[in-house]
N, C-alpha and C positions, 0 to 999 in steps of 0.2 A: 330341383335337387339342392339340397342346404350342405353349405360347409361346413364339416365337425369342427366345433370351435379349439379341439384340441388338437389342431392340426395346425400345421405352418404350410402359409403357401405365397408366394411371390408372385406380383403383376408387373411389368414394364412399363411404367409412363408413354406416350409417346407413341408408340407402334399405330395403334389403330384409334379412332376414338371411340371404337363400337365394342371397345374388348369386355369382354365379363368372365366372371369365372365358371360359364357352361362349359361343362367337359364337352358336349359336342360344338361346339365353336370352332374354327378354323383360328380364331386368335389368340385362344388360351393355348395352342402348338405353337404360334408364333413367342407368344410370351415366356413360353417355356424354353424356347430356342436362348432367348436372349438373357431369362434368366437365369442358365444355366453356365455361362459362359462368364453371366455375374456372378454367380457363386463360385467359381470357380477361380476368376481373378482373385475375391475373396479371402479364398482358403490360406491357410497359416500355413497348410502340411507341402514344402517345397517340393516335392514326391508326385503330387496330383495329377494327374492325368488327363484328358479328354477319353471319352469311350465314345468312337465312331459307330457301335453299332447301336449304341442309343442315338445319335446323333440321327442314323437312319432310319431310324423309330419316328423318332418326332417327326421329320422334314414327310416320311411317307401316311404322316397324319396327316396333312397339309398345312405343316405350318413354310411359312413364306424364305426361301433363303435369305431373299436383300432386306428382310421386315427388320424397321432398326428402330431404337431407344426414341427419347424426346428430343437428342439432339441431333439424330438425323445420324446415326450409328451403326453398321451392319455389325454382325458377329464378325466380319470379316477384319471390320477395325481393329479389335480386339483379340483377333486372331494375328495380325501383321504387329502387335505389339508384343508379345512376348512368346507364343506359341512355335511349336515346331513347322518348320516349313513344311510338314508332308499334311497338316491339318488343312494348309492354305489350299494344297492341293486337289484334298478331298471337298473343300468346300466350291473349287471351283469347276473343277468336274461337273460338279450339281447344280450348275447355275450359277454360283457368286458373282455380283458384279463387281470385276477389279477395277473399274472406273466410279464406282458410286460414293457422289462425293455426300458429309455429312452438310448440316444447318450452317458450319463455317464454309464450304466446300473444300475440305480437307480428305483426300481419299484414301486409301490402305496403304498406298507409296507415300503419301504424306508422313503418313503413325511411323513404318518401317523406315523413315527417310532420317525422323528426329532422333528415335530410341539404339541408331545406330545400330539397326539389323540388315547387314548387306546381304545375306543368306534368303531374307525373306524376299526382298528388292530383288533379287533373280527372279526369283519365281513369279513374282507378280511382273517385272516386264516379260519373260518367255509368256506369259497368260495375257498378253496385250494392255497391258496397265500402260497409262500415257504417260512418257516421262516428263511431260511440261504441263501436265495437270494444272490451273492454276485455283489458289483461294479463292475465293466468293471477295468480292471488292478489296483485298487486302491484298491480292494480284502476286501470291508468291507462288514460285514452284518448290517441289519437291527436296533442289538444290538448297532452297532459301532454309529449308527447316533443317536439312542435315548442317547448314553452317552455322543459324542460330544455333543448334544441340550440343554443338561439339562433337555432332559424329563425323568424325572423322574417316573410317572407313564406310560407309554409307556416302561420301565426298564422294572420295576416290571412286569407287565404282561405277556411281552417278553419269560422272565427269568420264569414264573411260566406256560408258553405254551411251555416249553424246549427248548428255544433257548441256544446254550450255550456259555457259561460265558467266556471260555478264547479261543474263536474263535480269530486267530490274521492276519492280514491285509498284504499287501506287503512287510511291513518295519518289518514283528513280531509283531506288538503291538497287545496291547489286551485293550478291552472298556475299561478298567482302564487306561490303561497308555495312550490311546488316550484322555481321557475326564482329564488325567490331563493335560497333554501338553496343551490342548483348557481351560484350567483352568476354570474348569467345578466342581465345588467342591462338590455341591448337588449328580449330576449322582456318584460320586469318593465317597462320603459317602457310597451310598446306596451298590452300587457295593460291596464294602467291606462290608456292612453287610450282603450279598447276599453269599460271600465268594470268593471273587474273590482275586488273591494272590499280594498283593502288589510290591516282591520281582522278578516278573517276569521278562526276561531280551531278546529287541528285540533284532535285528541282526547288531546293532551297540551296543551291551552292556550298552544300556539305561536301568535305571528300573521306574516305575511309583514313585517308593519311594522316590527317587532321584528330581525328580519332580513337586513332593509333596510338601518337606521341601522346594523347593523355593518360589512357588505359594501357598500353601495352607496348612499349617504349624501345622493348631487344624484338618485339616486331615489325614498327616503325622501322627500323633502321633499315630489315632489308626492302622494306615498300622504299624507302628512299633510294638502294639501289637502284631502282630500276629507272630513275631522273638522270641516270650518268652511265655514258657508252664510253666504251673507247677504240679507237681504231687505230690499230698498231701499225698496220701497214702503211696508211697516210701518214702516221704521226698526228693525228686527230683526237682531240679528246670532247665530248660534248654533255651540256649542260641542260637538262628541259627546265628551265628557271620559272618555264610560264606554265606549267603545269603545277609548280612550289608556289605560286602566287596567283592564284585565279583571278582571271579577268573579270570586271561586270559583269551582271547578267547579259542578257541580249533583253529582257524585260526592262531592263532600266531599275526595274525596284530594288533598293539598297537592302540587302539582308544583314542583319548582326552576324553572322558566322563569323568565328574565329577562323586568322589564317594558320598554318602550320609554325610559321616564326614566331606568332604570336602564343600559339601555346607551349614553345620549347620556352621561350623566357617565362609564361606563366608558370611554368611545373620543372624550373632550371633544370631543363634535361641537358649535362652538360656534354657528355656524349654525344647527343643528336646533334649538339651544334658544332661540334667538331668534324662531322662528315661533311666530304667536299660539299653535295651539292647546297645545303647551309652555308659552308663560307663561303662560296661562291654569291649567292644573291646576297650576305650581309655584302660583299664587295662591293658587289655591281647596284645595289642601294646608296652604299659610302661615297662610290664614287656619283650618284646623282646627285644626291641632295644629303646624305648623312656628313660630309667634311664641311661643306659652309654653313649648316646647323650646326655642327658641333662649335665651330670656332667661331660664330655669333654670338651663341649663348655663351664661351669664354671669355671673350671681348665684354660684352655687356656685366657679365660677374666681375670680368677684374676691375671694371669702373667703378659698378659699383661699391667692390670692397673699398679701395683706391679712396672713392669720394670717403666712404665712413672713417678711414685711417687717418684721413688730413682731420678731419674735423674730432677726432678723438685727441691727436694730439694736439691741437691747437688749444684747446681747452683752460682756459685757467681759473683758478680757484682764489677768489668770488666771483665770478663769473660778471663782464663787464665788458660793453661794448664801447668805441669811439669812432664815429664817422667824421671822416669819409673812410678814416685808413681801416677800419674793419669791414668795409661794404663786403668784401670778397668771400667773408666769413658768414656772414648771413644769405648770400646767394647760394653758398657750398651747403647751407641748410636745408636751405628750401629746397633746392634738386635734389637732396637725398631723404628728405621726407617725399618727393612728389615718387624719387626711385620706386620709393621702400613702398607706397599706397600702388605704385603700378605693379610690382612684385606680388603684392596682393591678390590683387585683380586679378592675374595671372592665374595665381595657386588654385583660387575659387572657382578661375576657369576650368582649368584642369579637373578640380574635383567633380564641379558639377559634369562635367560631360562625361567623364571615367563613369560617375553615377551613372547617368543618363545611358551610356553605352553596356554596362553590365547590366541594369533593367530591362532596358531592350534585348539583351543576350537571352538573361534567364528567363523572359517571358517567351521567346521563341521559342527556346529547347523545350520546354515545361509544354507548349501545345501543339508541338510536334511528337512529344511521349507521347501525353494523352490522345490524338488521333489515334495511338494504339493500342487504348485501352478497350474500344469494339467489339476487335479481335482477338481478344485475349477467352481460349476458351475455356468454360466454367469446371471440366475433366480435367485441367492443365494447371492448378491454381498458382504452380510456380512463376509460369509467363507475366500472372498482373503482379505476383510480390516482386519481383525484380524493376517494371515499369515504379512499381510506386515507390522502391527504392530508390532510384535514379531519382523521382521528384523531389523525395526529401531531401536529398544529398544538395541536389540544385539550390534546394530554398535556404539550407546552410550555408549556403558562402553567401561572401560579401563582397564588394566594390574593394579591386587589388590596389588604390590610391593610398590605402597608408601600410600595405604589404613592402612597400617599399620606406626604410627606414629614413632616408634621405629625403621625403617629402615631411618627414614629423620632422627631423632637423631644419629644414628651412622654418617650420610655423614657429619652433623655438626660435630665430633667429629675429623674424619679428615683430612678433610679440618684445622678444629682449629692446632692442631700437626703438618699439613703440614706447615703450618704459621711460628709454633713457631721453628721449625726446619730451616725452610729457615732463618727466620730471626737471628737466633742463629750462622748459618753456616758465615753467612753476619759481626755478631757481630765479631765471629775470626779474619778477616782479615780487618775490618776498626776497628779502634781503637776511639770510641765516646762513651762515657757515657750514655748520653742519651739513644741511643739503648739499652745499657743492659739495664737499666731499664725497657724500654719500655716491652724489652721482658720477662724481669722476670715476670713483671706485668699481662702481656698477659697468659702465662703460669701459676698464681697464679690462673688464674679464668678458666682455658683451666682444669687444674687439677680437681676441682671441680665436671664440665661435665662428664670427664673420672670415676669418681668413681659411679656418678650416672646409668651410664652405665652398669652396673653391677647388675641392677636389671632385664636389659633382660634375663638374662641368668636365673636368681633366680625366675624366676614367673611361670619357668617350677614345681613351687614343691608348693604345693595343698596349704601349711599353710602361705607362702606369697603371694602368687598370688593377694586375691581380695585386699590388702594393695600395692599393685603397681597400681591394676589399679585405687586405692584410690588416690593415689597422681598423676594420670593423669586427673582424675576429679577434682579433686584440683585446678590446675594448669590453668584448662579450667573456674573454677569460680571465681580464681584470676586474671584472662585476661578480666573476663565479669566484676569485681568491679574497676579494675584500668580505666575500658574506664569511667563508670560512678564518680568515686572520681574523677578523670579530669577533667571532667565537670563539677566540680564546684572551683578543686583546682585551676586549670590555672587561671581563673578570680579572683580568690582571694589571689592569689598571685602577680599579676598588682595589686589589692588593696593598699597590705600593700607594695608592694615599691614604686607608687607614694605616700604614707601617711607617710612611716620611712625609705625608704630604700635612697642609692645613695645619691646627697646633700642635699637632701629634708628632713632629719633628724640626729638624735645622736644616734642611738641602735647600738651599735657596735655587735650585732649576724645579721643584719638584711643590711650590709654594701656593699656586693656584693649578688649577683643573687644567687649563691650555698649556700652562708649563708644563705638566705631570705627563701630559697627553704628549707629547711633543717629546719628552725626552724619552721616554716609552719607545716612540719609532726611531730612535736616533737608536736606543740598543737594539731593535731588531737589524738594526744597520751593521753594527758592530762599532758604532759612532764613539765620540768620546761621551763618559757619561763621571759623575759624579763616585766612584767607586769608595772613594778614603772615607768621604762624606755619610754613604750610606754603611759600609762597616763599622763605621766609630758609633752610628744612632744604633743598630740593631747587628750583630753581627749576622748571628742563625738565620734571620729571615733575609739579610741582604743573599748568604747562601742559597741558601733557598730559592726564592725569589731568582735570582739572577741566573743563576742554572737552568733552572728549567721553563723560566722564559725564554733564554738564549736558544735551547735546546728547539723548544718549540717555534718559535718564531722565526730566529735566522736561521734554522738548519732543517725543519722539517720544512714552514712553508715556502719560504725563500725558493726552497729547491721544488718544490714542487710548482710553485709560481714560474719557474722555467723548464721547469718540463711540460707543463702547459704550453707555452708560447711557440718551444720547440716543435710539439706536435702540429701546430696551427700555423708554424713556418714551412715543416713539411708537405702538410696536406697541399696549403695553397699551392709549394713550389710544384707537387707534383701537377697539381691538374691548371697551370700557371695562364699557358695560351688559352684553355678550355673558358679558364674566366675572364682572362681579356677579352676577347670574343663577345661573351655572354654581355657584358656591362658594356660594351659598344654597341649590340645589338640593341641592347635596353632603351640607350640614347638615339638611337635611328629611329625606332618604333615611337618612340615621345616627340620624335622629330617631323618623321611622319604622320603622326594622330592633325599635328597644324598646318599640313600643304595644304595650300588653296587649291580649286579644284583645276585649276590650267595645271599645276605645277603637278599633281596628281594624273592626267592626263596623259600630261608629257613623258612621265613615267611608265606609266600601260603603254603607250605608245611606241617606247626604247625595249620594253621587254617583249611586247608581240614580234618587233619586228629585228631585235638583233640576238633575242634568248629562245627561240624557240626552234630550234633549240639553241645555247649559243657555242660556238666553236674555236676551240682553242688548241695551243699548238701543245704535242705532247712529247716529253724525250725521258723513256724510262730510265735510262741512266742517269739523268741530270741530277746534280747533286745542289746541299744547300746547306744552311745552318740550322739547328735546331733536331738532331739527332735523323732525320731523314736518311743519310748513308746508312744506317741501323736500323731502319726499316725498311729498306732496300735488301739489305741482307736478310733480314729474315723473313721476307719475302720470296726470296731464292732459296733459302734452305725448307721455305714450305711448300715449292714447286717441286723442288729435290725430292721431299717427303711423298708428298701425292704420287706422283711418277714411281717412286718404291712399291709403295705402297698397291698401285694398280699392277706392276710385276708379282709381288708377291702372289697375290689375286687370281692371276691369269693361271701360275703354278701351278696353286690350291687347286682351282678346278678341271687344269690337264689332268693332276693327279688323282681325282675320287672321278672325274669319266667312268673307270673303271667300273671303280664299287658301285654306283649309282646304278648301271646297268646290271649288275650283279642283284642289287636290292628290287629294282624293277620287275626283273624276272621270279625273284619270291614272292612279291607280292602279288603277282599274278598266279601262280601255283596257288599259293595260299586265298587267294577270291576264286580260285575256279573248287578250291575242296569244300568251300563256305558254302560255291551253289549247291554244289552235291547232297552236300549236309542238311543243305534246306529244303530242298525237293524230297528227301528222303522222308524227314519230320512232317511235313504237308502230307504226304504219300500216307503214313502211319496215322494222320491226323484224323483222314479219308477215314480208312479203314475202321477207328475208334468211333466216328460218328454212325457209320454203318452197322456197328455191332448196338450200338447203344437207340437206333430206331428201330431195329429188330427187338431188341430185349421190349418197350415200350408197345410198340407191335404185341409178342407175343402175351405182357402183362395185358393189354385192353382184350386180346381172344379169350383169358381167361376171367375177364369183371370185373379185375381190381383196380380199386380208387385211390385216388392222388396221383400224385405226379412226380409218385416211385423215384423220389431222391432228386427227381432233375428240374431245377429252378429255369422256370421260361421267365424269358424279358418281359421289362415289367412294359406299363401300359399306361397313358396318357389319361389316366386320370385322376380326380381331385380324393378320391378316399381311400387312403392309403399312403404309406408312407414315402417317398419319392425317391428316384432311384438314385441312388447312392456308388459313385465310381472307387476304384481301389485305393488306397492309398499305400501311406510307407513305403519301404523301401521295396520300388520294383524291381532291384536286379535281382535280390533272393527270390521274387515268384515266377515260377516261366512263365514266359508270355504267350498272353491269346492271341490267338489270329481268326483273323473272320474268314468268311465263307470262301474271299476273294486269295487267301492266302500273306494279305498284308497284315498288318499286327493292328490288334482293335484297341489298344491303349496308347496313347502317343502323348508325351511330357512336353514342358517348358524347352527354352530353347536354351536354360540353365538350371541350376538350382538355388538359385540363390531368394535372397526375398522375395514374395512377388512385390511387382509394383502395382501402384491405384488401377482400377481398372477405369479403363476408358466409357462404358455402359453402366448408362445412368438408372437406379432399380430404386424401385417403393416397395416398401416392405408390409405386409397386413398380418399382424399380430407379431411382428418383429423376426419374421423367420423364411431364410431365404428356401428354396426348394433345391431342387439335386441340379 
């Protein structure tokens, strides 16, 4: 039997490999099950329907209920993603396996678990669906994909059917630390209010918490709640500091994971680091080894400035030595070239291993995605654009060694010293004037740099801190006002020397370019400037001129150069401690990258055994400096507020008890008149079929052919056009019901788009079937 070429007909890869297109085949029913299910996810018309008495058509042809696509997919899949729950019903009545898992082993609770159908997840657990189902080697349950999805109420459900909460996957994760990875911040809320533990850690010594602070930072915070108890009744307050700071593996092998401290200072979450349990372990760090790092490397910088300042001023021009009385002078050299080549040393140390440690990062992260690229399934194409997303992002950054602007200031520092030293070594043995000068000069402004240098070291200590990063923000709004005053200085400075300067006038301030330049800023000052001088050469343009530079320069930018400074005085002073903190923390964490491994030891050591958790004394009224009374207070007016607030509450629902029971009762009235109504139409339905196989009846008594107006279900075969379910808008049509009295058309579980269908179809001549 040949296929009319002017037909469209669909096969399903996958199902059988014996399928063909014989209308007596048991497989071409199967094919048709699954691709009709395709055509149907398909359809553009939101409207569409499933027709269960086709449905029963085909299945009583013998095609296979569980027979599924190439990817190991029942109709059931596709059923559990977007279909009304009474279809899951019908199909499982008849067989459907609610446990059959696809080529991923992802089962129908898997599909219903991602796309956030809790409605269907009923039905397939009351039908014995497993709730710990797991993937085929990627070891997740049902939980794992509602947290990856963002389904949220698919969570909730889950979790209140006892699924449990810290099931963990191939790699150890658990739905928290997966839905943060997939930065999923809804699922990661709820999770944790559910109680799932933030601090969990898989089998690379990842934790969700860690995670968190990068992607999802007002989540982070309550995962960090859960680090800090307190026990009011002791006066106890405690700290899990060694859950904030993970211990070695028990393997011994050293993993690049970032810790949690480490990625607040990487992505200045200034907030995070303001929650106790943060300042609690910057503390309890400071106090190990972060105070005598810090005032090491103080001690060591002020030396070293110290040595460059004698030897700067000691200096004289021609430069010229006499032993024995200058010996002292050339020993002060040599130790601060030997300083300044160990400073070196140092820098390059630093960079290379910062290198060395972000390679090592990026290459771990980057092949722990890919491990899940496997699993990524080929109906889902979103799951690998997100994975390969995350890679790219990875392979864009860089090594955070010069994210920090303080480490390009020390190279400027010396680099400068190398200069003044070459050029000074130079001065010794050619004998020219000019070079001393040059070099003393170089060295007058090289010195400067060097002492400002000294505030690296000092911003390790809480009361100067945000006043350093004050004058970085400074600096950064004096670079932003000098581009715009140039833009207007430059041109007005060609002004007044074609008008006074050069031979084109007599102002002797205004005679060369540096003089001109120079007096220029002295009137944006308000300075004294040459006024008799320049109204006697031109009057009109000294007007001019002078106006509306003054205008522009001292009074537009002037002011807006301190309304800048104001705003970046503000900011800082608001978030003041948030940056002390932060810039102490910076300096522990640089302090720490250099413990040796005793002194490193010693440390795991004090936190296993006095932070875990650590315990401290608590007194809620104790008061302090730094506005804490005022947060105390509204503290207590937000105790005040809740407690109102749960009276109000309690009111409200004494008060509608009432009506509720009132509404109860109509609703039951009104479902017992619904059965009535519907038994009646069934009843009538009855009767309509009765009259209509009698009339049928008595047409074949009397010989006549056709089929007298009444369209029979069509038939499972290849000639002819295939059956085609209702569309549009099915509230205007009343609904059929089949033999059983349930209704033979059932929709979406919405109407909105459809989404991709999960079942995979080949199409032959381009044309899907009914």
């Amino acid at each position: 039997m040949q296929i009319s070429q002017s037909k469209k007909y669909t096969l399903v890869r996958g199902i059988d490999a014996s399928i063909s297109p014989d209308p007596l085949s048991a497989n071409v029913a199967n094919a048709e099950l699954i691709g009709y299910f395709g055509h149907l996810a398909t359809s553009t018309d939101p409207n569409i329907s499933i027709d269960l008495e086709y449905l029963e058509l085909i299945l009583s042809r013998g095609a296979d209920i569980n027979c599924t696509d190439k990817y190991g997919q029942t109709a059931l899949h596709e059923i559990s993603r977007t279909w009304d729950p009474d279809v899951a019903v019908f199909m499982i009545e008849r067989g459907s396996n609610v446990n059959q898992a696809d080529l991923y082993g992802r089962t129908p609770l898997h599909v219903a678990a991602a796309v956030d159908f809790p409605e269907m997840i009923k039905v397939l657990l009351e039908n014995g669906a497993y709730i710990e189902s797991l993937t085929e080697k990627e070891m997740q349950s049902p939980l794992h994909y509602a947290a990856r999805n963002d389904a949220c109420e698919s969570l909730r459900l889950l979790l209140k059917k006892g699924a449990q909460l810290h099931i963990r996957d191939y790699k150890g994760r658990t739905p928290l630390l997966l839905a943060a990875e997939l930065d999923r911040s809804e699922t990661s809320n709820v999770l944790l209010e559910m109680g799932a533990r933030s601090y969990d850690v898989d089998r690379t010594g990842h934790t969700a918490l860690q995670v968190m602070v990068t992607k999802m930072p007002a989540v982070a915070k309550e995962g960090l709640n859960q680090l800090y108890r307190c026990d009011r009744a002791n006066r106890k307050q405690y700290y899990d500091l060694h859950l904030l700071e993970p211990l070695p593996l028990d393997s011994g092998i050293e993993v690049p994971a970032r810790t949690v401290l480490q990625s607040i200072v990487l992505y200045n979450q200034l907030e995070l680091i303001m929650h106790p349990v943060c300042r609690q372990l910057v503390e309890a760090k400071w106090e190990k080894f972060g105070r005598n790092g810090a005032f090491k490397q103080l001690a060591f910088n002020l030396l070293f400035i110290l040595m460059w300042t004698v030897l700067a001023c000691s200096l004289k021009s021609p430069f010229e030595y006499k032993f024995p009385e200058d010996i002292w002078r050339l020993i002060l050299e040599v130790c601060g070239g030997l300083l300044t080549i160990y400073q070196i040393v140092l820098e390059l140390k630093e960079f290379s291993d910062s290198k060395k440690k972000f390679i090592a990062w990026r290459n771990w992260r980057i092949t722990e995605i890919e491990k899940d690229f496997k699993f990524c399934h080929p109906q889902w194409p979103q799951e690998r654009q997100y994975l390969d997303q995350e890679v790219a992002e990875i392979k864009e950054q860089a090594p955070s060694y010069f994210a920090d602007k303080w480490n390009l200031f020390d190279w400027l520092i010396y680099i400068s010293l190398l200069i003044v030293t070459l050029l000074h070594v130079v001065d010794i043995f050619v004998d020219a004037s000019g070079l001393s000068t040059a070099t003393q000069n170089i060295f007058a402004i090289v010195i400067i740099f060097v002492w400002l240098r000294l505030m690296k070291s000092v911003r390790a200590f809480v009361r100067f801190g945000p006043f350093i990063v004050m004058l970085g923000l400074v600096a950064s709004d004096f670079g932003t006002f000098l581009y715009l005053y140039g833009n207007f200085y430059i041109p007005y400075a060609c002004a007044f020397w074609m008008t006074y300067g050069g031979n084109n006038g007599t102002i002797p301030s205004m005679q060369t370019v540096d003089q001109l330049m120079y007096s220029l800023f002295r009137i944006t000052l308000v300075d004294e400037y040459d006024y008799d001088g320049m109204r006697q050469e031109n009057v009109w343009m000294t007007y001019i001129l002078l106006v509306t530079f003054l205008m522009i320069s001292a009074i537009l930018c002037i002011n807006l150069l301190i309304a800048m400074l104001s705003n970046t005085f503000q900011r800082v002073y608001d978030n003041a401690t948030a940056i002390a903190i932060m810039q102490q923390t910076k300096i522990i964490l640089s302090i720490e990258d250099g413990l040796g491994k005793k002194t490193k030891r010693k440390y795991f050591d004090y936190i296993r055994e006095f932070c875990s958790p650590q315990s401290l004394y608590y007194d809620d009224d104790m008061t302090s400096e730094g506005g804490d009374d005022l947060k105390k207070m509204t503290f207590q007016i937000k105790d005040s507020l809740e407690e109102l607030d749960e009276f109000i509450r309690e009111e409200q629902h004494l008060a509608h008890n009432g009506n509720i029971s009132g509404l109860r009762a109509e609703i039951e009235d009104l479902k017992q008149k619904h059965e009535e109504g519907l038994k009646k139409v069934n009843n009538d339905l009855k009767v309509v079929q009765e009259l209509l196989k009698a009339v049928l009846e008595q047409r074949s008594d009397r010989g006549g052919g056709g089929d007298g107006g009444i369209r029979t279900l069509p038939t499972l075969s290849t000639h002819g056009e295939p059956y085609s379910v209702p569309t549009g808008n099915q509230s205007s049509v009343p609904q059929v019901m089949m033999a059983t009295g349930s209704p033979r058309f059932i929709g979406r579980r919405d109407t909105g788009t459809p989404k991709p269908s999960l079942l995979a179809e080949d199409s032959i001549d381009g044309g899907p079937i009914g």
